[in-house]
C-alpha positions as CSV (number, residue, x, y, z in Angstrom):
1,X,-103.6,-22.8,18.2
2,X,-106.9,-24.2,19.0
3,X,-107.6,-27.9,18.5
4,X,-110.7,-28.6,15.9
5,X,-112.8,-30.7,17.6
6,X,-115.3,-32.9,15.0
7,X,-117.7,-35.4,15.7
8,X,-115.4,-38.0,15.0
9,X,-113.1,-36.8,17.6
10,X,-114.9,-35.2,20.3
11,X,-115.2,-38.7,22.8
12,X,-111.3,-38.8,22.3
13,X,-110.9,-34.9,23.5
14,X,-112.8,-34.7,26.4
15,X,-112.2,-38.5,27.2
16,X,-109.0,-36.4,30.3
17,X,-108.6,-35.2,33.7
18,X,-108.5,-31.6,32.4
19,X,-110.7,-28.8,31.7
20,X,-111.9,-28.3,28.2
21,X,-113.4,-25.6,26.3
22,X,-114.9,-26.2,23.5
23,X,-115.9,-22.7,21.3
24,X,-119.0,-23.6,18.8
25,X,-118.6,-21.0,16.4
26,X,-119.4,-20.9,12.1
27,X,-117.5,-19.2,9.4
28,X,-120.2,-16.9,8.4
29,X,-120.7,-15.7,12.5
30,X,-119.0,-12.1,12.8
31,X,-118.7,-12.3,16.3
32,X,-117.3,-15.8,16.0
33,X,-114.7,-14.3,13.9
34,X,-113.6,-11.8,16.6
35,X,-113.6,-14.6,19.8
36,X,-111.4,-16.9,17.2
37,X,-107.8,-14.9,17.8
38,X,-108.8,-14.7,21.5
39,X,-109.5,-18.6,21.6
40,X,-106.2,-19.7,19.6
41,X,-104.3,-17.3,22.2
42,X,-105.9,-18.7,25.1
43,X,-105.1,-22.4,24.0
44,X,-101.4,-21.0,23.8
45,X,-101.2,-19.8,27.3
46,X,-102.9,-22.7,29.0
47,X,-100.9,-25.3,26.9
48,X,-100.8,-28.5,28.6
49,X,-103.0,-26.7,31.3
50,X,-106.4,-26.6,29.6
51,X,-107.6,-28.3,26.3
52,X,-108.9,-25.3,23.8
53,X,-110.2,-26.1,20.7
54,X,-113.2,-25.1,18.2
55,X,-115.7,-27.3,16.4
56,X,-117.7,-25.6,13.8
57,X,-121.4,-25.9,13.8
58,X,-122.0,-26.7,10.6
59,X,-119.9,-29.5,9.9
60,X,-120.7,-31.1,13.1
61,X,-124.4,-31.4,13.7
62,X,-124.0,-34.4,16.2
63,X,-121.9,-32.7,19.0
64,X,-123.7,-29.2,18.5
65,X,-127.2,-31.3,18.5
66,X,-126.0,-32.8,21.9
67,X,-125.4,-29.8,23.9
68,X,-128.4,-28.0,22.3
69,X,-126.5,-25.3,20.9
70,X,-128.9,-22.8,19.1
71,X,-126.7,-19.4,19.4
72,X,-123.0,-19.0,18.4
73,X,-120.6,-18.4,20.0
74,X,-121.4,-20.2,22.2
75,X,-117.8,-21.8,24.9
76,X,-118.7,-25.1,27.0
77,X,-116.8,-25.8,29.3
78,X,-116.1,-29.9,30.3
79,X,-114.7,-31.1,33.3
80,X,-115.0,-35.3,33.5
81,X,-117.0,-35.6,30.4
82,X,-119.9,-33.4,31.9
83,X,-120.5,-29.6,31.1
84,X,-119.8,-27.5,34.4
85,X,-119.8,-24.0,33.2
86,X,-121.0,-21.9,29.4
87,X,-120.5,-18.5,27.9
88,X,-122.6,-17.1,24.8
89,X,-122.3,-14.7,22.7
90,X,-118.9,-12.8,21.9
91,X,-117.1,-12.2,25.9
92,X,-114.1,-10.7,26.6
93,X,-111.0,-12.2,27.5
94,X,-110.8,-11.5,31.4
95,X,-114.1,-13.7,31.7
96,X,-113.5,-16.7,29.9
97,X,-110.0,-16.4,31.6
98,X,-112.2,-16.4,35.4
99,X,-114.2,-19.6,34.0
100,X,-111.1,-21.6,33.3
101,X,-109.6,-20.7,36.4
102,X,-112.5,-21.6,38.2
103,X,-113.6,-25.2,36.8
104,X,-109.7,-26.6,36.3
């Protein structure tokens, strides 16, 4: 299962060696809704690996304000605390698969 990343939490996540993807996403987004199995399953395989986890838009206005985040869903990917790599919109699972593999 994917971690929920706030904005009380987020320096704590991303404060590691590994990758991290974060998925920006909101309840009401239908193509949110259909990259949310896809991201809990990913965070299952790369256990330990990768750090997955969602933070919903909404609730968390300071993080989404940060990284300018306008259209959902919308996957960062951090490496070091900076943002090396981003997906938008609903991708399949073979390409957010090649991003992790090639920024960990």
């Amino acid at each position: 299962m994917a971690l929920q990343i706030t904005d009380t939490n987020y320096d704590q996540v991303v404060d590691t060696d590994k990758l991290v993807v974060i998925d920006f996403w909101a309840e009401w987004c239908g193509p949110c809704q259909k990259l949310s199995p896809i991201i809990n399953e990913l965070a299952t395989e790369y256990e330990g690996k990768v750090v997955i986890g969602k933070c919903d838009v909404e609730e968390n206005t300071v993080i989404t304000s940060k990284f300018s985040v306008r259209n959902i869903p919308t996957l960062l990917f951090i490496k070091n605390k900076e943002v090396v790599d981003k997906l938008v919109g609903a991708v399949p699972t073979d390409r957010i698969k090649e991003k992790i593999e090639a920024n960990s």
